[in-house]
N, CA, C and O of each residue as an XYZ file, in Angstrom:
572
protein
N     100.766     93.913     75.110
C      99.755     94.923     75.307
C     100.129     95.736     76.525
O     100.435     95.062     77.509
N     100.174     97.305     76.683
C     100.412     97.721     77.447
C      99.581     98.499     77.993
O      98.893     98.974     77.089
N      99.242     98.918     79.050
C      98.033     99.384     80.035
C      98.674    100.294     81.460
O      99.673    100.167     82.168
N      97.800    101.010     81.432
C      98.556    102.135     82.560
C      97.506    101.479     83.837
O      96.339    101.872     83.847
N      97.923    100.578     84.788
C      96.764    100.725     86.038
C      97.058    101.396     86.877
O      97.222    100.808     87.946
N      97.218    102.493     86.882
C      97.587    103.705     87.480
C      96.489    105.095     87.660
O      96.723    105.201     88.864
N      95.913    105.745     87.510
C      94.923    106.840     87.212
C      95.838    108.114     87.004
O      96.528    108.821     87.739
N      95.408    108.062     85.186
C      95.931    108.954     84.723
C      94.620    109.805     84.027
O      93.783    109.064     83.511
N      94.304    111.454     83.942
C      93.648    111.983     83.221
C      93.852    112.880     82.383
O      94.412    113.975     82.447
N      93.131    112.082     81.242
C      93.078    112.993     79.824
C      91.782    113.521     79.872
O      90.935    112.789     80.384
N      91.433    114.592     79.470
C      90.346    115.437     78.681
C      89.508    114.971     79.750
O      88.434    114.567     79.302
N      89.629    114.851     81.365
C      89.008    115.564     82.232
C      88.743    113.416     82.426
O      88.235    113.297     83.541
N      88.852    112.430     81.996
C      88.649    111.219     82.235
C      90.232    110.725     82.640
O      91.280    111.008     82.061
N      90.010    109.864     83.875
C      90.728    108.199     83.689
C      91.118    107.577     82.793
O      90.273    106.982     82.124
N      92.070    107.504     82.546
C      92.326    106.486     81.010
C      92.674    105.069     81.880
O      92.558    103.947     81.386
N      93.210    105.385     83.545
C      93.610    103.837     83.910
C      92.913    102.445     83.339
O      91.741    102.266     83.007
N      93.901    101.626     83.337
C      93.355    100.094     82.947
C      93.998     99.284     83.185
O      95.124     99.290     82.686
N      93.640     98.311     83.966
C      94.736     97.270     84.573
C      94.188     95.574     84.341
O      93.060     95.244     83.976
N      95.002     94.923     84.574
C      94.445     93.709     84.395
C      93.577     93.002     84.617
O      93.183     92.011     84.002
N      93.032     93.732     86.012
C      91.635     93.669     87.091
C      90.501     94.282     86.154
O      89.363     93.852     85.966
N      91.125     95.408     85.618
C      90.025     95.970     85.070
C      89.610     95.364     83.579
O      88.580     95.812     83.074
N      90.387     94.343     82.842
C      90.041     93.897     82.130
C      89.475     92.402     82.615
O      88.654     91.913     81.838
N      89.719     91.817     83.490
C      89.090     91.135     84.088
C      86.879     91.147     84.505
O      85.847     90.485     84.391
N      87.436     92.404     84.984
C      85.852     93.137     85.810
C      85.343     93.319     84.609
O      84.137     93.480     84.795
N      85.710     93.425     82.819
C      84.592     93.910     82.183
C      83.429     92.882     81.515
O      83.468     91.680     81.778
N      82.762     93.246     80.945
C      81.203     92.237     80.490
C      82.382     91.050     79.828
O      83.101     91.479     78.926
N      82.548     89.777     80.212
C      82.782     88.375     79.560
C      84.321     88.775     79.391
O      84.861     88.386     78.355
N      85.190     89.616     80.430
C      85.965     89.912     80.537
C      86.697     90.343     79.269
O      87.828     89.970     78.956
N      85.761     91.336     78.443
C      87.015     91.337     77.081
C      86.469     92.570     77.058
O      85.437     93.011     77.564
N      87.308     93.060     76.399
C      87.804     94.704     76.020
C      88.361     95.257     74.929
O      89.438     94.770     74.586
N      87.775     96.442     74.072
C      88.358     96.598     73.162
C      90.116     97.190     73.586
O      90.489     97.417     74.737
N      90.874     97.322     72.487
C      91.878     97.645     72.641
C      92.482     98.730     72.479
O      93.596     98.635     71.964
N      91.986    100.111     72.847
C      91.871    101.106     71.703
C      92.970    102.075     72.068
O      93.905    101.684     72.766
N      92.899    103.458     71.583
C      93.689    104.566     71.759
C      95.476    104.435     71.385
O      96.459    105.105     71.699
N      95.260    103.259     70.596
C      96.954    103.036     70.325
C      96.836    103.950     69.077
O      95.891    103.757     68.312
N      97.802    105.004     68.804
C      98.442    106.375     68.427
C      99.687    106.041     68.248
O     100.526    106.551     68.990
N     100.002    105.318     67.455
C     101.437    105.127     66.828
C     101.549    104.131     65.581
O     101.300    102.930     65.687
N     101.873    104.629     64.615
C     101.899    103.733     63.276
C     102.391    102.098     63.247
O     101.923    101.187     62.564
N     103.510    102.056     64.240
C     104.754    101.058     64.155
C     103.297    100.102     64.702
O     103.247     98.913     64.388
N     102.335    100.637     65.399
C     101.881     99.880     66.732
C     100.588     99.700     66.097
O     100.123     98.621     66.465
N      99.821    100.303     65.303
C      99.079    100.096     64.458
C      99.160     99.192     63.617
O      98.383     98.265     63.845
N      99.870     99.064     62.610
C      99.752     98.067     61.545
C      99.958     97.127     62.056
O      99.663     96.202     61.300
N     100.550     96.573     63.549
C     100.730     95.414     63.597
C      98.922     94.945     64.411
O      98.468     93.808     64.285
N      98.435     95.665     64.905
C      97.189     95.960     65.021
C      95.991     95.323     63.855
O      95.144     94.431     63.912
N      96.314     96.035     63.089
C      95.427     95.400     61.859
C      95.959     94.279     60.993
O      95.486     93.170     60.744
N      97.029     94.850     60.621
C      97.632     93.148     59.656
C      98.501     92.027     60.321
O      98.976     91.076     59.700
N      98.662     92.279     61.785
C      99.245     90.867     61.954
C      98.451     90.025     62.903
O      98.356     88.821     62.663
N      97.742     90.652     64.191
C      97.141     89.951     65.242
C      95.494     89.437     64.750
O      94.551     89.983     64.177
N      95.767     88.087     65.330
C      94.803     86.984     64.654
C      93.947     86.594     65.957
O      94.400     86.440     67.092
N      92.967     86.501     65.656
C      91.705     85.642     66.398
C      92.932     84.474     67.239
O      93.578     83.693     66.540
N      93.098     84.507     68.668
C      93.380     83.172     69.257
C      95.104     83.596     69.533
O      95.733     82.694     70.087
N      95.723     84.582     69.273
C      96.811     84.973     69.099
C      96.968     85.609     70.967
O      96.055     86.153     71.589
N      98.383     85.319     71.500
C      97.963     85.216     73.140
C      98.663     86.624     73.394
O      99.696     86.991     72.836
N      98.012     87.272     74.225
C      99.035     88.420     75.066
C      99.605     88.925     76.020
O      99.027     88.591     77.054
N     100.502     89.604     76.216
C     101.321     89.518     77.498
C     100.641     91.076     77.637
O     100.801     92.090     76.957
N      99.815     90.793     78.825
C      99.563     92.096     79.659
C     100.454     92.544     80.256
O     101.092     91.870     81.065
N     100.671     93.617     80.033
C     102.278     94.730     80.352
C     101.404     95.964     81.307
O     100.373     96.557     80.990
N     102.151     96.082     82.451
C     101.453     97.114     83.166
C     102.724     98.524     83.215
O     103.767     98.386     83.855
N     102.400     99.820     82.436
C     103.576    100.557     82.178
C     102.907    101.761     82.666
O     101.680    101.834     82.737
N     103.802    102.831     83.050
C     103.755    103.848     83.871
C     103.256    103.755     85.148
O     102.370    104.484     85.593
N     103.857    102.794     85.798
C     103.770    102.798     87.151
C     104.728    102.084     88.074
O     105.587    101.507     87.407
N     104.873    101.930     89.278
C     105.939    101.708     90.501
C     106.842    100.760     89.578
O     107.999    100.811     89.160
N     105.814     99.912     89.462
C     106.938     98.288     88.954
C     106.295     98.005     87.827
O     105.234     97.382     87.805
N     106.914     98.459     86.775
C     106.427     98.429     85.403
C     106.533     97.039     84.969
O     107.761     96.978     84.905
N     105.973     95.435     84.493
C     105.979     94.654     84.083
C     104.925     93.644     83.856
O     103.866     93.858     84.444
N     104.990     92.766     83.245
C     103.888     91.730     82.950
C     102.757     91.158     83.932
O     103.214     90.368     84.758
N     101.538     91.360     84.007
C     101.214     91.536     84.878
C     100.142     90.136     84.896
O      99.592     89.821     85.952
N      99.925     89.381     83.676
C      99.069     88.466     83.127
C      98.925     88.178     81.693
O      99.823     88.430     80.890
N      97.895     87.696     81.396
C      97.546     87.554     79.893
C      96.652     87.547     79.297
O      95.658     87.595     80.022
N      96.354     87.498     77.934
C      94.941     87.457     77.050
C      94.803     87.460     76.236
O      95.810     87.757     75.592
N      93.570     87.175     75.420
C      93.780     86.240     73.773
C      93.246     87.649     73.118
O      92.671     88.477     73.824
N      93.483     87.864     71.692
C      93.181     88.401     70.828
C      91.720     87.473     70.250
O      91.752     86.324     69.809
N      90.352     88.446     70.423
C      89.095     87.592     70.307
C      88.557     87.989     69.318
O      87.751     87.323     68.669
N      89.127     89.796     68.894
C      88.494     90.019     67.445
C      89.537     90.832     66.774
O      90.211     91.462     67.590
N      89.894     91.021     65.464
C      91.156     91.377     64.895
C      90.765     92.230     64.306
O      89.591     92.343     63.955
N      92.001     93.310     63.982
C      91.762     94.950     64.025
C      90.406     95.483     62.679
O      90.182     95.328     61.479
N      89.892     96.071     63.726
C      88.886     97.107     62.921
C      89.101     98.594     63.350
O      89.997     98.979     64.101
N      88.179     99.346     62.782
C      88.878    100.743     63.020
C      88.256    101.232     64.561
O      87.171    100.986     65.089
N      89.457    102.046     65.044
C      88.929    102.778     66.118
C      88.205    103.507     66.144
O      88.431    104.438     65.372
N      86.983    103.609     66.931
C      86.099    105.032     66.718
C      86.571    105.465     67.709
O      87.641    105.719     67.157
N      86.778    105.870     68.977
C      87.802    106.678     69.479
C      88.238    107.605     68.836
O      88.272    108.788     69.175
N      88.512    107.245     68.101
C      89.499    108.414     67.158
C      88.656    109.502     66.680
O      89.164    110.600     66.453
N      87.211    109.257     66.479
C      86.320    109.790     65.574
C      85.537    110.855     67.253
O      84.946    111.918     67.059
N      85.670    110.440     68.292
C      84.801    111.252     69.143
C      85.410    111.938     70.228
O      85.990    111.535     71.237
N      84.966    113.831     69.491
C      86.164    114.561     70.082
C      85.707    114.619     71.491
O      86.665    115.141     72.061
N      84.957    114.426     72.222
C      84.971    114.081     73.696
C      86.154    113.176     74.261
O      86.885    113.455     75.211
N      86.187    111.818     73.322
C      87.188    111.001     74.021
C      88.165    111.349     74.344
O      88.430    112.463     73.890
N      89.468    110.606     75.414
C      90.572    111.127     75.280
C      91.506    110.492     74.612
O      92.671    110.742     74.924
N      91.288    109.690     73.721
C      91.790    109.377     72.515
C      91.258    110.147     71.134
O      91.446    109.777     69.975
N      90.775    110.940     71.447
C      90.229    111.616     70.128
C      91.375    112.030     69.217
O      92.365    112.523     69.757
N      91.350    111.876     67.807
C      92.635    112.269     67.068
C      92.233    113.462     65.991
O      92.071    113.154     64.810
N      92.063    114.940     66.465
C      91.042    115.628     64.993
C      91.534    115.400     63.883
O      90.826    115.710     62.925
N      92.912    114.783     63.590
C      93.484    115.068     62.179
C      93.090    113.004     61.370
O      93.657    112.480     60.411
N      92.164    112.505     62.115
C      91.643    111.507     61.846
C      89.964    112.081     61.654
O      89.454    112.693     62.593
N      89.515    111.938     60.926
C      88.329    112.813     60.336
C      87.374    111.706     59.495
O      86.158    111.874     59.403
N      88.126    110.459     58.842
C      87.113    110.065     57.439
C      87.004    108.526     58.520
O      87.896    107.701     58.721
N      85.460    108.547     59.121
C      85.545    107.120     58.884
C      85.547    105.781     57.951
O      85.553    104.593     58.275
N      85.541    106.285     56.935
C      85.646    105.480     55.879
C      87.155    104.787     55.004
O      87.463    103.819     54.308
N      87.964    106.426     55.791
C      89.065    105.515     55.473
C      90.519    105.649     56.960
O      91.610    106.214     57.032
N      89.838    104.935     57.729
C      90.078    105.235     59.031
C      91.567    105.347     59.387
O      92.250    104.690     58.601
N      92.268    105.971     60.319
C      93.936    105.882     60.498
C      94.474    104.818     61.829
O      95.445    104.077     61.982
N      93.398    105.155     62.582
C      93.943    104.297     63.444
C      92.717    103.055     63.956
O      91.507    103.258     64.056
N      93.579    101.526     64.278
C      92.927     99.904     64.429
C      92.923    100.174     65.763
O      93.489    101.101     66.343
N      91.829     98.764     66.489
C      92.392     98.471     67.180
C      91.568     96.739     67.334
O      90.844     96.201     66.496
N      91.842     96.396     68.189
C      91.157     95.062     68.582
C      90.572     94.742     69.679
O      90.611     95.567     70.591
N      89.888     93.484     69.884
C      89.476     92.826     71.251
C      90.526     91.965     71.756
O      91.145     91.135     71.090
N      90.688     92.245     73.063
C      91.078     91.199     73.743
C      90.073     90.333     75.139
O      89.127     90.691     75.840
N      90.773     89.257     75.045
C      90.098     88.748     76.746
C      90.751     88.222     77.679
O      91.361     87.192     77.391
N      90.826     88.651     78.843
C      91.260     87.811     79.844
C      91.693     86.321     79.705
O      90.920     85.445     79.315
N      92.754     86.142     79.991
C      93.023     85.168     80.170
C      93.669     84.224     81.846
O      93.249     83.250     82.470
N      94.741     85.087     82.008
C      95.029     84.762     83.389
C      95.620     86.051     84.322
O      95.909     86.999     83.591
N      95.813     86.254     85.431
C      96.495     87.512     86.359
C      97.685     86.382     87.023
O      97.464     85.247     87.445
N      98.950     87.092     86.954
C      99.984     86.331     87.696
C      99.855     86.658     89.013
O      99.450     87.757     89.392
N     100.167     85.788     89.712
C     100.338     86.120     91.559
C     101.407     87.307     91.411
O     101.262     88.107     92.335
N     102.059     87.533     90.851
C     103.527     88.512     90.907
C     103.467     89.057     89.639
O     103.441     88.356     88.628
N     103.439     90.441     89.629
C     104.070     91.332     88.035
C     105.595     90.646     87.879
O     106.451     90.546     88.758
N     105.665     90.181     86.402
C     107.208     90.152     86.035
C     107.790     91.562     86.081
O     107.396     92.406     85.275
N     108.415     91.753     86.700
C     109.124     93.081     86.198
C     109.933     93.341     85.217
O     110.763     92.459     84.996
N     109.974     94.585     84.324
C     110.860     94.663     83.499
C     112.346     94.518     83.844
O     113.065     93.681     83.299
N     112.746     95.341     84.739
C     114.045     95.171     85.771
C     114.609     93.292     85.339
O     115.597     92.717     84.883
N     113.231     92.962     85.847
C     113.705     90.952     85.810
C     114.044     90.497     84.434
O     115.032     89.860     84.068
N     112.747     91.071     83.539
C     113.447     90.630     82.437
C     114.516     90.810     81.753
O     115.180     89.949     81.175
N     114.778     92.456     81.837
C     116.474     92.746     81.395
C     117.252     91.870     81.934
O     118.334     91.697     81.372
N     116.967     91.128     83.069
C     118.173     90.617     83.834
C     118.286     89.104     83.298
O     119.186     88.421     83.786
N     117.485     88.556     82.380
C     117.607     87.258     81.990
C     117.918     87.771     80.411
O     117.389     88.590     79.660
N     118.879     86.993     80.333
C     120.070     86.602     79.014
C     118.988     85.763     77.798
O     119.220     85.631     76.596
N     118.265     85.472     78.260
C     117.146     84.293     76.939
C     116.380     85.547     76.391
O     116.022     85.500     75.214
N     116.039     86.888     77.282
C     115.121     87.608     76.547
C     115.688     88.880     76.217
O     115.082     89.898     76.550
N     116.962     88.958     75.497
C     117.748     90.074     75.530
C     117.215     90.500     74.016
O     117.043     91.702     73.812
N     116.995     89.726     73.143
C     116.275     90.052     71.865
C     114.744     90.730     71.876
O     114.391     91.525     71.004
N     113.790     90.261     73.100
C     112.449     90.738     73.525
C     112.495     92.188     72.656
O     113.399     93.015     72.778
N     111.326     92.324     71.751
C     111.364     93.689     71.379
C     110.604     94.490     72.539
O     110.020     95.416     71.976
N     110.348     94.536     73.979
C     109.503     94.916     75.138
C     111.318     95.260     75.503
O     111.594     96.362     75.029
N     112.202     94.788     76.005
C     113.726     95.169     76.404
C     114.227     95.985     75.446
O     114.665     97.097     75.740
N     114.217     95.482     74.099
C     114.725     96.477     72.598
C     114.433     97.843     72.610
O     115.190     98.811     72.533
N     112.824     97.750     72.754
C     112.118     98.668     72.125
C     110.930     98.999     73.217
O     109.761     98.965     72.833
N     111.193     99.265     74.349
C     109.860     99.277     75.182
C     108.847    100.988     75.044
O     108.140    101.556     75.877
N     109.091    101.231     74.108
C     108.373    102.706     74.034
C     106.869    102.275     72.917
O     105.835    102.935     72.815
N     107.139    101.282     72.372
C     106.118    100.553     71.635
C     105.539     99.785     72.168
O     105.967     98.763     72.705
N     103.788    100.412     72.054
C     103.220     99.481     73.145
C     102.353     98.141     72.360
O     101.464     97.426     72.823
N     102.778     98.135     71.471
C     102.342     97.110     70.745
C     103.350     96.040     70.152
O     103.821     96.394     69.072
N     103.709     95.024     70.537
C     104.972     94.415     70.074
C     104.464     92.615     69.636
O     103.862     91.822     70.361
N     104.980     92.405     68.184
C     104.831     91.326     67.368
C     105.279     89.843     68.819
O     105.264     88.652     68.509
């Protein structure tokens, strides 16, 4: 899962979100939303399961890397995000809620590391050279 804790603004809002901040929310869980990419979607809806664990990834910022973790608590339903052109995930060419384009899910807190892994670190270990996060880190959703 990847998260900007950085303060970035779209459509006049913050989109930042960091591990703290999924921490700080009601029973520490959070939907998962504004993911805008197909590859990153379907794995969204048809693969991530109730109890399924995640590596909080902290990206676009100083030291881009793993920053903690958290369980998958409810499995993909549709984003409304998508549906409200205020948001800054709003998508206009997503229009039918009925037959929605883009998922997303709940997650919850699980733990904050004393130290972000850094990506830097992980390239540098030989066991995670397959990691689709090293492969493929432009996908912020990874099996």
């Amino acid at each position: 899962m990847k998260a900007e804790p950085e303060s970035r603004v779209v459509k006049g809002k913050d989109v930042k979100f960091s591990i703290d901040d999924l921490y700080a929310m009601k029973d520490s869980t959070s939907p998962w939303d504004g993911v805008r990419n197909f590859e990153a979607r379907n794995i969204m809806r048809d693969q991530m399961k109730v109890g399924d664990k995640v590596l909080f990834y902290h990206s676009n910022c100083k030291v881009p890397g793993i920053a903690g973790t958290a369980t998958i608590v409810r499995e993909g339903y549709p984003d409304y995000t998508a549906f409200d052109a205020e948001h800054p995930y709003y998508d206009a060419k997503s229009t039918d809620p009925n037959s929605p384009k883009w998922y997303m899910v709940d997650v919850k807190f699980e733990s904050k590391f004393d130290h972000v892994i850094s990506l830097t670190c992980m390239k540098d270990m030989a066991q995670l050279k397959e990691m689709t996060l090293i492969k493929r880190g432009r996908l912020s959703v990874q099996p």
